[in-house]
N, C-alpha and C positions, 0 to 999 in steps of 0.2 A: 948286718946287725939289726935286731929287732929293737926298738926304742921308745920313749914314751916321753911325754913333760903334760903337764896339768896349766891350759891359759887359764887366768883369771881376767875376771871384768870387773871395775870399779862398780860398787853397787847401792844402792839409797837404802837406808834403814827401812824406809817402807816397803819400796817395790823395786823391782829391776829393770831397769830401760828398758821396754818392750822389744827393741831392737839389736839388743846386746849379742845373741847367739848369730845372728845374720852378720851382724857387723865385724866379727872376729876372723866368721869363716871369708869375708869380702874384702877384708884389711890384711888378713896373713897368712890364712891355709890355704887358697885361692893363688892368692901371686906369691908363694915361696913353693908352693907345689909345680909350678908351673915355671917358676926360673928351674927348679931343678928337676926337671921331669925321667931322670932317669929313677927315682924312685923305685924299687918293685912292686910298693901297695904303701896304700896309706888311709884309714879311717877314723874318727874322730866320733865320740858318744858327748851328749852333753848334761851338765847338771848345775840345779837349783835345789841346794839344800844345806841343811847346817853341819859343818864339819864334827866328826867324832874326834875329839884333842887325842883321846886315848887310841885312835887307832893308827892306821898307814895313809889312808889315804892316798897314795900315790903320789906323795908331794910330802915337802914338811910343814905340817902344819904352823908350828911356834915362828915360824916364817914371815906369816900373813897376815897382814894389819891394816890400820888406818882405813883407805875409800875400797879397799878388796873385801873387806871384813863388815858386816852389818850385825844387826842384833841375835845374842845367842848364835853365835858361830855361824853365821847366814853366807853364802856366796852364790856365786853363777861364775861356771866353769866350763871348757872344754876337754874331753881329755884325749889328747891326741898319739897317736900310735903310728909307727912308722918304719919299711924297713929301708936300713942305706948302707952302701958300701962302706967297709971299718977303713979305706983308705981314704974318703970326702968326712965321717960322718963328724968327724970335730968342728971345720968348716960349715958343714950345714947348720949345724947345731950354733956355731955363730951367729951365722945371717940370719937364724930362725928368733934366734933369741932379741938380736938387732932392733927385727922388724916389730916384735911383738912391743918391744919397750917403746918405737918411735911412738904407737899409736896409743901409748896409756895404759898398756894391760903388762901383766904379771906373771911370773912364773919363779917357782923355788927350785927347782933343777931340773936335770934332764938324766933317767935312768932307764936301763933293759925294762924290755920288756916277754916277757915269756908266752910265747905264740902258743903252746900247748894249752892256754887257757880257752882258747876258740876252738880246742877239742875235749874238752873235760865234761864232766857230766853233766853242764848246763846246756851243752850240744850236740849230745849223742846217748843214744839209748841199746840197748839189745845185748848182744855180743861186744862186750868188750876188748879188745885187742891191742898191743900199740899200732900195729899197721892202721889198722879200722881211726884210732884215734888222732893219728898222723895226717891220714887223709882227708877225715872232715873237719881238724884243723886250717887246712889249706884253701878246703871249699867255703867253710864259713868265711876266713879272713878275705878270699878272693870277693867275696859276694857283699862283704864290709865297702869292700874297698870302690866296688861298682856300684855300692847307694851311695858311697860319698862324693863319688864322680859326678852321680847324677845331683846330687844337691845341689853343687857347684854349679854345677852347670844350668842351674835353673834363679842363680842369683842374679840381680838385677840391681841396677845404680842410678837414687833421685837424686839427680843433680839437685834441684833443688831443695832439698832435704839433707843432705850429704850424708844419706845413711841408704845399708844395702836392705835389702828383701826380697824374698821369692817373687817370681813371676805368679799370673795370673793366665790359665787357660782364656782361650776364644770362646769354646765351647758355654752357649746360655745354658745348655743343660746338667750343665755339671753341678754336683753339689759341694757343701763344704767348702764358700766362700769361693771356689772355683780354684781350686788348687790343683797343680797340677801335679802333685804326688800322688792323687786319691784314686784312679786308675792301678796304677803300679800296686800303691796299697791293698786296695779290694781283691788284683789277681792276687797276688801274696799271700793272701787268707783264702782264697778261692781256690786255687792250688793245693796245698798245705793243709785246706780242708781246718785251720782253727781256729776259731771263733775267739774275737775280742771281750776279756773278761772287764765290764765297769764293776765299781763297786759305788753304789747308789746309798748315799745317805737323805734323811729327809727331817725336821726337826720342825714341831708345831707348836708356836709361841702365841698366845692372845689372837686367835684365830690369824695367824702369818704363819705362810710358810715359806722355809728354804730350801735348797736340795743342791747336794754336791754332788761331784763325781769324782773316782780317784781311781786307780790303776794301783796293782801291788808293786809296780817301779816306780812311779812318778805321785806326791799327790800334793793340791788335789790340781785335778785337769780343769778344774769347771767349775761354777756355781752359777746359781739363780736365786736372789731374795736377798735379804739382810743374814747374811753368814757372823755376824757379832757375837752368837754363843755359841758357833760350830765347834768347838773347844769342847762342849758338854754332849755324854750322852746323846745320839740321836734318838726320835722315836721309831724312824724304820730303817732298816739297814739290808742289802742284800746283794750279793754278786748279780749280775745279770748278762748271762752271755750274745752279744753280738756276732751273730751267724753271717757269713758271704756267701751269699749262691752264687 
C-alpha cells in the first residue's frame, strides 16, 4: 500500500523555529523508519507556507488550529509518503501517529497515496506510454527515497541543545556553510546538465537597498537589507540561471 499523512510543527506567528524541519525528521521519520525497516520506500518533501482553505491539501484543513496554525493560514509541514504491507499498515500507522503526538506535532489523517504522480508530466517528457510512465515512476520514487536515506543519515544530536541538525563536512574547502549535501547537489545539476533558476528581486528605497531571492517552489529563500516593503513592487526583477560545470 502507497500512503501518505501531512506532520505538522507547532509554529510562532513570526517565524518558524529554525530547527523545526530537522527536529521532525530526528524525533519520528528517523526512528519509526527504522523500527520498521521493512518498508519498501519511503520519502518525505517539506513546506513553509499558508494553507489554501479551498483546496486539498493533502490533509484536512478545518482540522488545524491553535500553535499548528499562524497568521493567514501560515504552517511548516512534512509530507510524508510511504509504501507498507496492507497486513502491518494499520499498526504502523499507529505507532506513527503515536510517536508523532508524543513529541508535540500534528497530523489530521493518514490517506493513499497515488505513486503515478512520480510519473506524470512533471517527470517525464517525450514519448508518452504507460509502460514509459510506469517505469519512471519507480525510478523517480526509488531515487526520492535514497535522498531521504541520505538526509537521515547525515542528521546529528546536540545534546546540549536537544534539538537535531545536519552534520557539518571536514572538508575547509567546501562551500555553503560546509554542507555536506552540496557535493551530491552540484553532481545532480552536473549530470542533468540543469541549471538552478533564482529569481532576484531588488527594491531602492532613500538610497537603501534590498534584494531577495526566491525559487518558483519555495519563496523567498533569502534576503539581504531591510525587506519591510518587499510587499511592493520591486524595481529590478529577473530570473538568473545558476549553471554546474
Amino acid at each position: 500500500m502507497n500512503r501518505q499523512t501531512r506532520i505538522f510543527a507547532p509554529i510562532d506567528n513570526v517565524n518558524p523555529d529554525e530547527y523545526w524541519y530537522e527536529n521532525i525528521l530526528g524525533r519520528v521519520i528517523k526512528p519509526i523508519t527504522e523500527k520498521w525497516n521493512k518498508l519498501d520506500w519511503f520519502w518525505f518533501s517539506r513546506y513553509e507556507h499558508s494553507l489554501d482553505i479551498n483546496a486539498d491539501e493533502n490533509c484536512v484543513v478545518n482540522k488545524i488550529g491553535g500553535k499548528f496554525l499562524g497568521v493567514n493560514y501560515r504552517t511548516t509541514s512534512i509530507r510524508f509518503r510511504f509504501s507498507v504491507d496492507e497486513s502491518i499498515h494499520l499498526q504502523f500507522e499507529s505507532d506513527l501517529e503515536t510517536l508523532i503526538k508524543s513529541h508535540g506535532y500534528f497530523i489530521t489523517d493518514f490517506r493513499d497515496w497515488d505513486k503515478s504522480e512520480t510519473g506524470s508530466g512533471r517527470h517525464i517528457g517525450g514519448q508518452l506510454t504507460a509502460e514509459r510512465q510506469e517505469k519512471r515512476a519507480e525510478r523517480v520514487t526509488r531515487f526520492y527515497h535514497q535522498t531521504a536515506l541520505l538526509t537521515l543519515d547525515a542528521l546529528e544530536f546536540d545534546a546540549n541543545k536537544q534539538l537535531y541538525r545536519f552534520e557539518k563536512t571536514t572538508d575547509a574547502g567546501m562551500p555553503y556553510h560546509n554542507s555536506c549535501f552540496t557535493t551530491p547537489h552540484h553532481l545532480f545539476c552536473n549530470i542533468t546538465k540543469i541549471p538552478l533558476y533564482a529569481n532576484v528581486k531588488v527594491w531602492h528605497r532613500d538610497k537603501h537597498f534590498s534584494l531577495k531571492t526566491e525559487t518558483n517552489w519555495m519563496a523567498p529563500t533569502g534576503h539581504w537589507g531591510d525587506i519591510s516593503h518587499s510587499d511592493s513592487t520591486p524595481d529590478f526583477e529577473k530570473p538568473m540561471p545558476v549553471n554546474f560545470a
